[in-house]
C-alpha positions as CSV (number, residue, x, y, z in Angstrom):
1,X,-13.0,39.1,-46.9
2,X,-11.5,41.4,-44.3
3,X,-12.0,44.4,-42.3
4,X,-10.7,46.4,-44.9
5,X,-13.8,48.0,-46.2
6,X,-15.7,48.3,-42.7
7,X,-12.6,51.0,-41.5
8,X,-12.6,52.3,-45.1
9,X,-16.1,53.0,-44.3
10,X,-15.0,55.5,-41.1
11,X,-13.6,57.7,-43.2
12,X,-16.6,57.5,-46.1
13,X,-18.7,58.7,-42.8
14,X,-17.0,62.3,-43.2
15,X,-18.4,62.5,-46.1
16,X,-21.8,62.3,-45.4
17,X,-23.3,65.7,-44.3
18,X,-26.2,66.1,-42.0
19,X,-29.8,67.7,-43.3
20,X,-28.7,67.8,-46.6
21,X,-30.0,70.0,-49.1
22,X,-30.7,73.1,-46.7
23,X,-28.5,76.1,-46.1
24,X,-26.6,76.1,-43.2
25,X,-24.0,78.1,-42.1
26,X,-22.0,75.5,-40.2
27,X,-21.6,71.9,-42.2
28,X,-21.7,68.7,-39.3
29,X,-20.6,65.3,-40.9
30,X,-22.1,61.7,-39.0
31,X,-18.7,60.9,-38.0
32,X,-18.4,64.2,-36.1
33,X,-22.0,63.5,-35.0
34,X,-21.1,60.0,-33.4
35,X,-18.1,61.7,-31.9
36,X,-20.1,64.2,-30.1
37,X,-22.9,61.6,-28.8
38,X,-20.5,59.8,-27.6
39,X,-18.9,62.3,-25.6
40,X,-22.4,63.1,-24.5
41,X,-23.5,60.3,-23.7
42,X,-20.4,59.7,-21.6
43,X,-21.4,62.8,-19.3
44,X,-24.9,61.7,-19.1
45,X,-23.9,58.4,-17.8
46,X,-21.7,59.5,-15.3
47,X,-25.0,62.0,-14.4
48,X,-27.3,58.7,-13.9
49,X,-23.9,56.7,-12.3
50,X,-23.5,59.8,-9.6
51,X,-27.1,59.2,-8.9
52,X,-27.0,55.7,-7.6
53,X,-27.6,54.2,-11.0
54,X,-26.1,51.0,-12.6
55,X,-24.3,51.9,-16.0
56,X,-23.5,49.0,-18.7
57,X,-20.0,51.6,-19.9
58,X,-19.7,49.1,-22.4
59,X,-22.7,48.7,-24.1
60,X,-23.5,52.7,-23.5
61,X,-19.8,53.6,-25.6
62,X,-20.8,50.7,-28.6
63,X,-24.3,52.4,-28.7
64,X,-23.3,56.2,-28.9
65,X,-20.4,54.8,-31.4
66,X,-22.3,53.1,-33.2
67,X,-25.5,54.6,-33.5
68,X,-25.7,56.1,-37.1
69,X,-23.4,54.2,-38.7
70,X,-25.9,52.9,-41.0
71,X,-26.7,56.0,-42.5
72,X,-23.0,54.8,-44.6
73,X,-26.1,52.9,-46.6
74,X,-29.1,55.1,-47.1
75,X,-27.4,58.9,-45.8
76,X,-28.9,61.1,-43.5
77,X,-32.2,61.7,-43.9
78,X,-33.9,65.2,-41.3
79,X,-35.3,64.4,-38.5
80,X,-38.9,65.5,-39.5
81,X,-38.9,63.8,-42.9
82,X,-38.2,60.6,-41.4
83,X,-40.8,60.3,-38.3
84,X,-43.4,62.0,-40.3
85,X,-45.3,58.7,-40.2
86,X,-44.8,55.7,-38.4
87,X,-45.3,53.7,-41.4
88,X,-42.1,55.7,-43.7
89,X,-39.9,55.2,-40.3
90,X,-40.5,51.7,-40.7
91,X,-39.2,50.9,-44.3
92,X,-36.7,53.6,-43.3
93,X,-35.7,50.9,-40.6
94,X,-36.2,47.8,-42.4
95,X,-33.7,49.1,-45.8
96,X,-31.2,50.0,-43.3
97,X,-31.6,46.7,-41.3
98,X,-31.5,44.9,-44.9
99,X,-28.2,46.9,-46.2
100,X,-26.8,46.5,-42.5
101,X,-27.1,42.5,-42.7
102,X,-26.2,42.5,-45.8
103,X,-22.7,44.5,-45.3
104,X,-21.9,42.7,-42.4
105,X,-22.3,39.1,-44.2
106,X,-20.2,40.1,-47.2
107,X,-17.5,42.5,-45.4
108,X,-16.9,41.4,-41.9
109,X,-15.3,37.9,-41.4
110,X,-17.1,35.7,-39.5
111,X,-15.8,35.6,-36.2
112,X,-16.7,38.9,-35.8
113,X,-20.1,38.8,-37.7
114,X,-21.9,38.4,-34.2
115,X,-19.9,41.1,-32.9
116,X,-21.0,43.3,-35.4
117,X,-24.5,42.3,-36.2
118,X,-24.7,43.4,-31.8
119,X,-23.0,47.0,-32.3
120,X,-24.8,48.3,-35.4
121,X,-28.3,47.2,-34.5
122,X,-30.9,49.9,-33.3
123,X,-29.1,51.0,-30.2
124,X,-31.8,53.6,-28.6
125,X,-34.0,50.7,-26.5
126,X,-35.3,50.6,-23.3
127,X,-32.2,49.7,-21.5
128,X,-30.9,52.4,-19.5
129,X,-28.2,53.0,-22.0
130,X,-30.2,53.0,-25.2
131,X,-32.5,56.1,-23.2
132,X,-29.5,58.0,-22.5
133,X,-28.8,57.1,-26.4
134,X,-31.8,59.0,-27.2
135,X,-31.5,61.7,-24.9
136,X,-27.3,62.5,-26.2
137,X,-29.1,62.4,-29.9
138,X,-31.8,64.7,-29.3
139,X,-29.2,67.3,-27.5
140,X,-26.4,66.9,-30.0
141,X,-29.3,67.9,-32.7
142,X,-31.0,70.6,-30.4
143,X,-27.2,72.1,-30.4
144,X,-27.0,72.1,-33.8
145,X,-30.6,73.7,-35.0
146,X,-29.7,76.4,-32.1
147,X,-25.9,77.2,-33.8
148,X,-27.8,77.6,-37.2
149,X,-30.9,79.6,-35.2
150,X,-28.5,81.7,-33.4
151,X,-26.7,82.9,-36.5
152,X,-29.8,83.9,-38.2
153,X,-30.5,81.0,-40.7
154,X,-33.7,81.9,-42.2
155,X,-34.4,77.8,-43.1
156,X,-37.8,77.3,-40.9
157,X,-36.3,73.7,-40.6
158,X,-33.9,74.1,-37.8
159,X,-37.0,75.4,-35.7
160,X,-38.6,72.6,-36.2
161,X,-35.8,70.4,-35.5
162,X,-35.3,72.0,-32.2
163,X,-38.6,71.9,-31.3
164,X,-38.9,67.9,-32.6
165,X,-35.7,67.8,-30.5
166,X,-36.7,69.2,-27.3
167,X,-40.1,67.6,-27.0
168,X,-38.4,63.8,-27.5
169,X,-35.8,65.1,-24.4
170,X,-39.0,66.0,-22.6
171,X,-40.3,62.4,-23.1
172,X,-37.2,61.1,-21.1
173,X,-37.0,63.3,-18.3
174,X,-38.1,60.6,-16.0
175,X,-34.1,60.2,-16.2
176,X,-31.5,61.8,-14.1
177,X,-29.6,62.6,-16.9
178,X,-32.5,64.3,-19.2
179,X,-33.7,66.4,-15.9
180,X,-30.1,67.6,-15.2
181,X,-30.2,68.8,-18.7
182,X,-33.4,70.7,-18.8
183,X,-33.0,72.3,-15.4
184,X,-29.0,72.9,-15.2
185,X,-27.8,72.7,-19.5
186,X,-30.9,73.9,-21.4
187,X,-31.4,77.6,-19.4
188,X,-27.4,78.7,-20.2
189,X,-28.5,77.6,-23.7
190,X,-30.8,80.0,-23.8
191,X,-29.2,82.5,-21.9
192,X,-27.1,84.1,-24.2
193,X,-27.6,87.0,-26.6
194,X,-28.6,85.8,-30.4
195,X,-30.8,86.7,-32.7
196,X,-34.6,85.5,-32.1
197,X,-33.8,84.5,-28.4
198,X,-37.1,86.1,-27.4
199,X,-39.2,84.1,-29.4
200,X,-36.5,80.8,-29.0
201,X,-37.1,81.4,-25.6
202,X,-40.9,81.5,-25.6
203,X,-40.7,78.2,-28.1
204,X,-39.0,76.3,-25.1
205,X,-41.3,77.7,-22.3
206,X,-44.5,76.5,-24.3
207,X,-43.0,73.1,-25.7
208,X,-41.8,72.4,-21.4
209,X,-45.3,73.8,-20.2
210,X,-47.1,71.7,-23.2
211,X,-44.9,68.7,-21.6
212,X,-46.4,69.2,-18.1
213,X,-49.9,69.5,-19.0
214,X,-49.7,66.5,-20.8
């Protein structure tokens, strides 16, 4: 037993493509997706951290790292597939939790086993830093629908996907970080010239004004 097959696993993470089985015009592995919530994350810390805010750096970076690792077991599986019900989300959960555990007992030596049982557990909690995990998510995957949007893709599923993604951001924006977003990000989005921006544009406007009302 070593740590052999857990950073043997890193690169195995390149290979696993998001929303799979749909054309896209731009592939995105999970590794580059954990790369870019990271990097995410990081800015929307420093957002709530500017704003008088106490950030755990620590935990924040091993929760963005960390947070899809599991997919190395069951793959990715698009986003409204797997919160169409509560019920599928949580046998979603529970094989990854069961795969995870097991992984961790057979590949990771244990001293590290606690370590490691702590970084790939669900990361997006209540904590300030698990928020801001779901917040950097939800925009990394908003950024993605919108590249395959604004290039035309004719798959109805990356609508969806920025509208699932949008209206979780809007559930957060109680935070610094998911405001700053909305207000100051989300409008030079939407700004630029690209097929459908009308009607991407009126999308956003009812999803934000559905979000008030609420």
């Amino acid at each position: 037993m070593g740590m052999h097959q857990y950073i043997k696993s890193l690169s195995d993470l390149e290979n696993i493509f998001r929303c799979p089985g749909k054309f896209k015009y731009e592939e995105h592995s999970v590794a580059a997706h954990s790369f870019k919530v990271s990097q995410i994350a990081q800015f929307l810390g420093t957002v709530e951290e500017q704003a008088g805010f106490e950030v755990d750096w620590r935990a924040l970076y091993e929760k963005a790292l960390n947070h899809d690792y599991t997919e190395l077991f069951i793959g990715d599986i698009k986003t409204p597939v797997k919160y169409a019900t509560p019920e599928l989300r949580g046998l979603l959960a529970d094989v990854e939790d069961s795969m995870t555990e097991n992984f961790i007992t057979k590949e990771i030596p244990k001293e590290f086993q606690a370590a490691y049982f702590e970084r790939l557990k669900e990361g997006k909690d209540d904590t300030l830093e698990g928020q801001i995990l779901s917040v950097s998510d939800k925009i990394d995957l908003l950024y993605e629908s919108f590249g395959e949007i604004q290039k035309g893709n004719p798959e109805r599923v990356f609508t969806e996907i920025y509208e699932e993604s949008l209206t979780t951001i809007l559930k957060f924006k109680h935070l610094t970080c998911a405001d700053y977003f909305l207000k100051e990000v989300l409008p030079d989005l939407l700004s630029s010239s690209f097929i459908n921006q009308d009607q991407l544009q009126k999308i956003t406007q009812r999803i934000i004004s559905d979000s008030i009302t609420n």
